[in-house]
C-alpha positions in Angstrom: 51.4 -7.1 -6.6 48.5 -9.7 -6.7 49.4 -10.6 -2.9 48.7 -7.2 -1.9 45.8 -6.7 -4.1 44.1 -9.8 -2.3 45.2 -8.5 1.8 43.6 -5.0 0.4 40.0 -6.8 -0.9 40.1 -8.8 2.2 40.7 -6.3 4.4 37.9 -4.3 2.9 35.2 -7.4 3.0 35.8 -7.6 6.7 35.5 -4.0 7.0 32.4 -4.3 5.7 31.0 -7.6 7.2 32.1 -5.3 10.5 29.8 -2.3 9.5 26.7 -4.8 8.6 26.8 -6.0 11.7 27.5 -2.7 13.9 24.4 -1.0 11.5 22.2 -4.1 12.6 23.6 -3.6 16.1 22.6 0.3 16.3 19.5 -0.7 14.6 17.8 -2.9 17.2 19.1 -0.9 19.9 17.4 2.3 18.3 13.9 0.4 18.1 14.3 -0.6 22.1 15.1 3.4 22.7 11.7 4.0 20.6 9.8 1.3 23.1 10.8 2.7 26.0 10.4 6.2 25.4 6.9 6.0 24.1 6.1 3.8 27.1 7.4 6.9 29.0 5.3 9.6 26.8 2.0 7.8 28.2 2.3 8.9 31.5 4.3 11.8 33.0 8.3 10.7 32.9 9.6 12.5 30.4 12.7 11.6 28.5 15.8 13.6 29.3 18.2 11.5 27.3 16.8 12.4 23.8 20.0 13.8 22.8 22.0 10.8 23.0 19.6 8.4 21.2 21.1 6.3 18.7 20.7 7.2 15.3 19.7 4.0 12.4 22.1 4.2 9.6 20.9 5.6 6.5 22.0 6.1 3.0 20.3 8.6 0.5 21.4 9.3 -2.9 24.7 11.4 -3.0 25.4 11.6 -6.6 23.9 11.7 -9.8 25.3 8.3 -10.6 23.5 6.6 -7.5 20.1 8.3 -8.7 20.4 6.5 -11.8 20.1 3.3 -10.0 17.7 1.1 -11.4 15.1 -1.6 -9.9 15.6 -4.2 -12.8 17.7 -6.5 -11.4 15.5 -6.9 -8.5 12.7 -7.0 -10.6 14.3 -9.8 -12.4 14.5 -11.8 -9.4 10.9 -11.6 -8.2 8.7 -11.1 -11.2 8.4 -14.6 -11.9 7.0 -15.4 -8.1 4.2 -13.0 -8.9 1.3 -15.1 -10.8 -2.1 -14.0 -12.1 -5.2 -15.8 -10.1 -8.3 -16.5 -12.2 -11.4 -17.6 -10.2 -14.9 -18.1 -11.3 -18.1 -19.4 -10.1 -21.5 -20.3 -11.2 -24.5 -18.0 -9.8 -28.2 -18.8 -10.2 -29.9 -15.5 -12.3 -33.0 -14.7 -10.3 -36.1 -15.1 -13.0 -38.7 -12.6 -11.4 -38.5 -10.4 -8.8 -41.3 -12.2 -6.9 -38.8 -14.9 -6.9 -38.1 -15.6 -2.7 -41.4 -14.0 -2.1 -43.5 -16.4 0.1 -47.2 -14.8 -1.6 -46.1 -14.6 -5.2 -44.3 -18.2 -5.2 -48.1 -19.4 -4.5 -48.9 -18.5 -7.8 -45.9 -18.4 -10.1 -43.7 -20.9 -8.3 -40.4 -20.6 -7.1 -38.8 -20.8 -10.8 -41.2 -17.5 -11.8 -42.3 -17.4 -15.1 -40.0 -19.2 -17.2 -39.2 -22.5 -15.7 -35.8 -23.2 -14.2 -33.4 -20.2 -13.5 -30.7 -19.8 -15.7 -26.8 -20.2 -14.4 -24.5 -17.5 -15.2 -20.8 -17.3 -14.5 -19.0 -14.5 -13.1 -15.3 -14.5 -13.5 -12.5 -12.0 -11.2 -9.4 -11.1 -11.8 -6.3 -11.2 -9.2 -2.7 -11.6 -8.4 -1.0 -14.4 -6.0 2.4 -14.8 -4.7 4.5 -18.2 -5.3 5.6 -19.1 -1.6 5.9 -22.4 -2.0 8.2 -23.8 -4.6 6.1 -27.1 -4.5 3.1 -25.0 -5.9 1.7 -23.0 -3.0 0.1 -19.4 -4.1 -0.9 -16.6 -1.3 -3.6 -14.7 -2.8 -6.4 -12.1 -1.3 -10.0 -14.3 -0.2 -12.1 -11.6 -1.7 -10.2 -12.6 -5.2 -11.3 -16.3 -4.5 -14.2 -15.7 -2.7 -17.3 -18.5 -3.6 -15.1 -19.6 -6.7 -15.9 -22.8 -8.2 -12.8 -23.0 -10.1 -9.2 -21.5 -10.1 -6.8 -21.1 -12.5 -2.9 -19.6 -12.2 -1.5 -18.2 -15.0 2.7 -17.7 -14.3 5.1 -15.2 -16.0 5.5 -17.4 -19.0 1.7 -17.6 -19.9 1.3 -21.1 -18.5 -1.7 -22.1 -16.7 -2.4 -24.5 -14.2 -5.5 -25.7 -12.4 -5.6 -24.4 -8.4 -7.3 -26.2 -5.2 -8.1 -23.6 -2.4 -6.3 -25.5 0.4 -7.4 -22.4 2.8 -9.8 -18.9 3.2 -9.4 -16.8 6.3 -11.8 -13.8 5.4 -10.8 -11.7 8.6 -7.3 -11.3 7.0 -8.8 -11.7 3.6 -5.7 -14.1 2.8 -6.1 -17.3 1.1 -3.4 -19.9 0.1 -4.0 -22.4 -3.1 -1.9 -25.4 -4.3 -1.0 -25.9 -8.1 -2.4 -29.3 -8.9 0.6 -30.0 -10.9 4.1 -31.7 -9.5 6.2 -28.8 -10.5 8.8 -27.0 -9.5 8.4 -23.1 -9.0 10.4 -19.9 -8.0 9.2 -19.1 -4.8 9.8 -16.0 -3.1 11.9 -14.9 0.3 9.0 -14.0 2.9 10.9 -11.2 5.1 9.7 -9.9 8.2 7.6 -6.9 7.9 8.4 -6.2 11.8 12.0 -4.4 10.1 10.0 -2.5 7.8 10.0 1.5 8.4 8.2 4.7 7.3 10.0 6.0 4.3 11.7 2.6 3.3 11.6 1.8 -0.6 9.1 -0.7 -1.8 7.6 -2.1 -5.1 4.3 -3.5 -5.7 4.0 -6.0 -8.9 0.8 -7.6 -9.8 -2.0 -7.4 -12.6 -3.9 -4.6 -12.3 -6.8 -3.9 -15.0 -5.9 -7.8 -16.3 -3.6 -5.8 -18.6 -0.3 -8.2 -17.9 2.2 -8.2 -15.4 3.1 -4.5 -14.1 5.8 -2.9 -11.5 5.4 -0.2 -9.7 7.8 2.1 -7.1 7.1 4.4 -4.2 8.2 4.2 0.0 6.0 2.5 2.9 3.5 5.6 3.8 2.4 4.7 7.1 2.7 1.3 9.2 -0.1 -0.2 11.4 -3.0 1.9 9.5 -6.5 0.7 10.3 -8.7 1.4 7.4 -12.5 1.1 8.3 -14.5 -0.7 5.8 -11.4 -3.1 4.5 -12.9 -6.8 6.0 -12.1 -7.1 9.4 -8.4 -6.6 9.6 -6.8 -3.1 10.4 -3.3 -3.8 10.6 -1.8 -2.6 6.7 1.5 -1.3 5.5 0.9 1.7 3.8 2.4 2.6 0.4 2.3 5.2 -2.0 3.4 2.8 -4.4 0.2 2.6 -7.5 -1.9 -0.1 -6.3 -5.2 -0.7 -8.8 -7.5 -3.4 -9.1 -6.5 -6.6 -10.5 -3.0 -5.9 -8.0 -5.0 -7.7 -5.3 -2.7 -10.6 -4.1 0.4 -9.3 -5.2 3.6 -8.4 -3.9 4.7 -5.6 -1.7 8.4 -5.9 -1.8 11.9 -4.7 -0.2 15.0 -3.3 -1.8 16.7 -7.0 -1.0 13.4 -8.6 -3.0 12.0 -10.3 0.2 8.1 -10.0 0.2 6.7 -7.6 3.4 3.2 -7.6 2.3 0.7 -8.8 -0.2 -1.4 -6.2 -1.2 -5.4 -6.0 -0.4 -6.7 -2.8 -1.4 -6.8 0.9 -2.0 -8.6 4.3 -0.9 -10.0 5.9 -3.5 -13.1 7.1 -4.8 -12.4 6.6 -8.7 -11.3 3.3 -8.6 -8.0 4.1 -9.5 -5.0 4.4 -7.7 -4.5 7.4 -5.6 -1.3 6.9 -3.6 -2.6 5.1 -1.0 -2.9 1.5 -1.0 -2.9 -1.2 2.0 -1.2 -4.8 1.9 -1.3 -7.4 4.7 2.0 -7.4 6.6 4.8 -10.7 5.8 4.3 -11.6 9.4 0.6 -11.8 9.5 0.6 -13.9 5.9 3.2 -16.1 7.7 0.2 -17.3 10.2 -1.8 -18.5 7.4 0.5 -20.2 5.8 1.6 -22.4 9.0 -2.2 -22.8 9.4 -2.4 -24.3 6.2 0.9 -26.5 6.1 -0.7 -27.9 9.8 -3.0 -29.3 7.5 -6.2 -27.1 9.4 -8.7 -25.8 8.0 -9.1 -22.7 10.0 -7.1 -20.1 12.0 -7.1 -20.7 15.4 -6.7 -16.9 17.3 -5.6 -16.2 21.0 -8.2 -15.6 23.3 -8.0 -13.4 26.1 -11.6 -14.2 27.5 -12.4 -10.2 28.0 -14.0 -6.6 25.7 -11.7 -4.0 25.3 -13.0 -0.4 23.9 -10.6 2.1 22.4 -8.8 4.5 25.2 -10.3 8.3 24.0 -9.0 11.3 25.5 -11.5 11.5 28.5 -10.4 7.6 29.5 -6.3 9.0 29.3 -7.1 12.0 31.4 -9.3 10.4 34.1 -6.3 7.4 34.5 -3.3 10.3 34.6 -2.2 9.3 31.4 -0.2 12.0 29.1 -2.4 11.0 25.8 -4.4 8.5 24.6 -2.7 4.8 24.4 -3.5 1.6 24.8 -7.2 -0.9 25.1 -9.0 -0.5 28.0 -10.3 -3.3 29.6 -14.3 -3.3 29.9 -15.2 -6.6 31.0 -13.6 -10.1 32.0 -15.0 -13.7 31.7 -14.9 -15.3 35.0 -13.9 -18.6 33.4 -11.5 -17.1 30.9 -7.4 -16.3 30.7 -7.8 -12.8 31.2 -9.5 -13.6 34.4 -6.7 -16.1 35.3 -3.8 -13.5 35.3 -5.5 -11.1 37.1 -6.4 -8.5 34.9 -9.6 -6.5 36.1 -12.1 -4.1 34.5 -10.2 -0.6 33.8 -7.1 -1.8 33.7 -4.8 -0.9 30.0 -2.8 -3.0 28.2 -0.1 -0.7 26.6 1.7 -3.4 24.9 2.9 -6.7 24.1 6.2 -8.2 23.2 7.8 -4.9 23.7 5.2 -3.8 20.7 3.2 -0.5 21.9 -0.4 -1.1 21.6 -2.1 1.8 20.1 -6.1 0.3 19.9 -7.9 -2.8 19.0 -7.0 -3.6 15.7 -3.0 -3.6 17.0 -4.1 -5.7 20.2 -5.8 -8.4 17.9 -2.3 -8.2 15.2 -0.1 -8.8 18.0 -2.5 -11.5 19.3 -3.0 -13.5 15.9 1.1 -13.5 15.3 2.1 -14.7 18.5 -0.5 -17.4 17.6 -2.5 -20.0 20.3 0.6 -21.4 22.1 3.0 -18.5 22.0 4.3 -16.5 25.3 2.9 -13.1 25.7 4.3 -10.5 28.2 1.4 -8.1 28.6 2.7 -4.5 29.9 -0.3 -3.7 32.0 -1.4 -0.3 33.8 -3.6 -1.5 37.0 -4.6 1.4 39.8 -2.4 3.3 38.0 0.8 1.4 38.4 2.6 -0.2 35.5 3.2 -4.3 36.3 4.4 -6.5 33.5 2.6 -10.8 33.5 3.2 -13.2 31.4 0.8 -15.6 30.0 1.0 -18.8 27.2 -2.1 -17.9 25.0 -4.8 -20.2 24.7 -7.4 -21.3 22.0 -10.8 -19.7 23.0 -13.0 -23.4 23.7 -16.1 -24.7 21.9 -18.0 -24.9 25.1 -21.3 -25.1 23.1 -21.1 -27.1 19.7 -21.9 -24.8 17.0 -24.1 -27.3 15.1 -24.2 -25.1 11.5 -27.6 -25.8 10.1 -28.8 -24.3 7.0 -32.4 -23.9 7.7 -35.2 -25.2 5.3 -36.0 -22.5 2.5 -39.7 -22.8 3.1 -39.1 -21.4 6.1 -39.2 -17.5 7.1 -35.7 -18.0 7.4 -35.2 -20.6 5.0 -31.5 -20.1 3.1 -29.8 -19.1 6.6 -27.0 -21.3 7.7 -27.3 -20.6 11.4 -24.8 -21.6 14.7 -24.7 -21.7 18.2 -22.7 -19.2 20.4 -19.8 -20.0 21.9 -15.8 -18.1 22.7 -15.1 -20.7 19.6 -17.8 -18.9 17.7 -17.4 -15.4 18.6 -13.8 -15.5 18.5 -13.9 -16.9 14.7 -16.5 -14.1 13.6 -15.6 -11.0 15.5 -19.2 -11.7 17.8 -19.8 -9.8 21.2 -23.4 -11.0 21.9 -23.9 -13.7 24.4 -26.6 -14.7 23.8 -29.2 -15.9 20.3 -28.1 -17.7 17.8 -25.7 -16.5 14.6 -26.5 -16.3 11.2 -23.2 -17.4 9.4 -24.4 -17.3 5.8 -27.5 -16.3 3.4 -27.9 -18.0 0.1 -29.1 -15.9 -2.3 -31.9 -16.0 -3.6 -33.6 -17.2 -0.8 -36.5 -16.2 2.0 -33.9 -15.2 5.0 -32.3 -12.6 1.9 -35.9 -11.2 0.6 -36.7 -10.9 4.5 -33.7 -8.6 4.9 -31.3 -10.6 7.3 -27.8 -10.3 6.9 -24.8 -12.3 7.6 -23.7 -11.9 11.1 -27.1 -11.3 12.4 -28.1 -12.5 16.1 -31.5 -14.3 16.0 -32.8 -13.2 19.5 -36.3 -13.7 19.3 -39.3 -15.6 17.1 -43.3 -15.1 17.3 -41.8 -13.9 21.0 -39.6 -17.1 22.5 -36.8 -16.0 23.8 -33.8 -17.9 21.2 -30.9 -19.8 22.5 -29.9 -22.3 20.5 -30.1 -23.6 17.1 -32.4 -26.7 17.8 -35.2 -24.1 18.9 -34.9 -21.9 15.8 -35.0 -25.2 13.3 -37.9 -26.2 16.1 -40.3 -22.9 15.6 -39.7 -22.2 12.0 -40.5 -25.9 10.9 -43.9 -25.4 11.7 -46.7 -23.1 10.3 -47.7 -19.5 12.1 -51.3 -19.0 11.9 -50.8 -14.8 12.7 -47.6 -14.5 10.2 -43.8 -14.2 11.7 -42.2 -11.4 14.1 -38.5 -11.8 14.6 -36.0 -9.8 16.6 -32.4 -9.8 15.0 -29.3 -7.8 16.8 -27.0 -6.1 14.2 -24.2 -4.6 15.7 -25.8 -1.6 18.5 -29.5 -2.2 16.6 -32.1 -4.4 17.6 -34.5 -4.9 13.8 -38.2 -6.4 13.7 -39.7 -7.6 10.8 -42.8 -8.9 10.4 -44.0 -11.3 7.4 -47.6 -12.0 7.2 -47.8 -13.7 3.1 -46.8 -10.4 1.2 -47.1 -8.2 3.9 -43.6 -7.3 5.0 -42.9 -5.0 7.6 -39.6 -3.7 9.5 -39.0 -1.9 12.6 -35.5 -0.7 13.9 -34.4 0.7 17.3 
């Protein structure tokens, strides 16, 4: 009886092994049907096999016993990965608001009325993800951003002490490193490239600093670009409540393995309304082999060209079905793009067998291959589909950025400034070619109370054309007897001011 109790267990474990592996099978074939039918839906070959696609296997609850299920046990398995991140940092309390002002300083000084500025310190509030069991923590940047000092608190209430080891703002990751030797749970980091629209997530972090919290929903949407969310536009989309304080948690699958660490939220509350974004597995697992490399920043792909958005006009006029893909606008002579022959108005579809559907997908798929990786580029050219290949390349420091942070008697004293280079425009998302880059404004300081931003071009000062750092240190070192015109480019705008002592004027066009 035993004997046969053993063949029939056995006999049903292989049955099932079997099954795993056929479901896998028809998987993966499924998402190569999806490729090359959407491929086909650009441009006018139809598909007439749609009836004998293969179908993903599915399960959806049958009986009232399987909706009874419960998430416990899995969230017994990852809770204790998820940490609270504590970061604060000193900031210098402006005095007077003639403080920065070049006229009023004359008389009051640049301390104001009451002597030295006071120091204040603002504290913020986040989640992290233990990926390293030797300590290492994923958080968001904009939880860590400027901190002085960071602090982990895990599941248990213990705290530890935290060195930022790295900050990439365009992802708005950041990985830290428990000053402690200890030994921590880390979590399984799966790859978001299996996840799918309707699959069954949780999100667990801190939100509202009230204590650990779990929540349920599915993945909403996948490669959703939300404007106005730093520089990245690649998120997995959830319904799952996402509130702040959750920033730097986990988004996580039905087997526990983390697919996303969640960044922010649309809503015009500031609570939760069912749609929250997280950073996809694959794109956190960039940073972290930046930061185990020991580097200090993320080297990207370059492709050495611009590419605009393909709108309906663009599809039409290349005989394409609907709109798809980046268009090519213009190519560095000296650059890779150049190299493999791509030309101004062709369209890369995809890469990797990944459709390209605008620019925030071209720079995902980019940044995950990662400066060494092989890229097959499908490539419409004179309207004829052709497929290269090409090993992609760190864009070069031709020009050495020489970061100076300018004197702050100057007009644009407080500015830290660079030169231009692919290195440089690469890094910060720049298309000008020419000026110099403002990289950073302390605050308070002249360049701030004279209205120039972060990412501002300095094109022109008292009318010299700018193009390089030396020059701007150069002309601002020394006094203007007429007062101070300069040009700045921000984004499509070209802004003037003009500071005379404490008049202040501002054109833009």
């Amino acid at each position: 009886m035993k004997l046969r109790f053993l063949v029939v267990t056995l006999a049903l474990l292989i049955t099932s092994v079997g099954l795993s592996a056929q479901a896998q099978s028809q998987r993966q074939n499924a998402l190569e049907d999806v490729f090359k039918q959407t491929l086909d839906n650009l441009f006018n070959k139809k598909n007439q096999n749609n009836s004998n696609q293969r179908q993903r296997v599915e399960k959806t609850p049958n009986s009232k016993a399987e909706i009874q299920l419960t998430f416990a046990p899995l969230v017994r398995q990852v809770a204790p990965s998820v940490v609270n991140v504590y970061a604060a940092r000193k900031v210098v309390a402006r005095r007077t608001p003639f403080q920065g002002d070049p006229f009023f300083e004359q008389f009051f000084g640049r301390r104001g009325f009451g002597g030295r500025p006071k120091e204040r310190i603002e504290k913020s509030l986040g989640s992290g993800v233990i990926v390293g069991s030797n300590g290492i923590i994923l958080t968001n940047h904009h939880v860590i951003k400027g901190a002085d000092e960071v602090k982990i608190a895990l599941s248990d209430g213990s705290e530890y002490e935290a060195d930022i080891i790295l900050k990439d703002e365009k992802s708005d990751l950041a990985v830290l490193k428990i000053r402690d030797d200890i030994v921590l749970p880390a979590i399984e980091i799966g790859n978001s490239e299996g996840v799918q629209v309707g699959d069954l997530v949780l999100a667990i972090g801190n939100p509202f600093g009230v204590g650990q919290t779990v929540t349920s929903g599915i993945v909403s949407a996948l490669a959703r670009s939300q404007q106005g969310i730093k520089d990245f536009g690649f998120f997995i989309q959830t319904d799952a409540a996402i509130n702040p304080g959750n920033s730097g948690g986990a988004l996580i699958d039905m087997k526990g393995r983390l697919i996303g660490i969640n960044t922010a939220i649309y809503s015009r509350s500031g609570g939760s309304n069912g749609i929250g974004f997280a950073v996809p597995s694959n794109m956190v697992q960039v940073i972290l082999r930046t930061a185990s490399a020991g580097e200090k920043r993320v080297a990207r792909p370059w492709l050495g060209a611009q590419f605009q958005q393909v709108t309906p006009e663009i599809a039409e006029s290349l005989g394409m079905r609907r709109p798809g893909g980046v268009l090519v606008k213009r190519v560095n002579s000296n650059g890779p793009a150049a190299q493999i022959g791509l030309k101004t108005g062709d369209v890369i579809i995809a890469i990797n067998k990944k459709i390209i559907n605008g620019l925030d997908a071209l720079s995902y798929r980019l940044d995950t291959i990662g400066v060494g990786g092989k890229a097959e580029l499908v490539v419409i050219s004179g309207g004829k589909r052709r497929v290269i290949n090409m090993v992609l390349a760190e864009p070069p420091e031709s020009t050495p950025r020489h970061e100076t942070l300018l004197d702050p008697k100057a007009v644009l004293g407080g500015a830290v400034i660079a030169n231009l280079s692919p290195a440089v425009q690469q890094e910060f998302g720049i298309s000008a070619s020419k000026g110099v880059v403002v990289l950073e404004i302390k605050k308070p300081s002249r360049a701030a109370s004279n209205g120039v931003k972060k990412g501002d071009i300095i094109l022109k000062i008292n009318d010299k054309d700018i193009s390089s750092v030396a020059e701007v240190v150069g002309i601002t070192s020394k006094q203007a007897r007429g007062g101070w015109q300069v040009v700045l480019k921000r984004g499509s705008r070209k802004i003037t001011f003009e500071r005379n002592g404490r008049l202040f004027r501002q054109y833009v066009r």
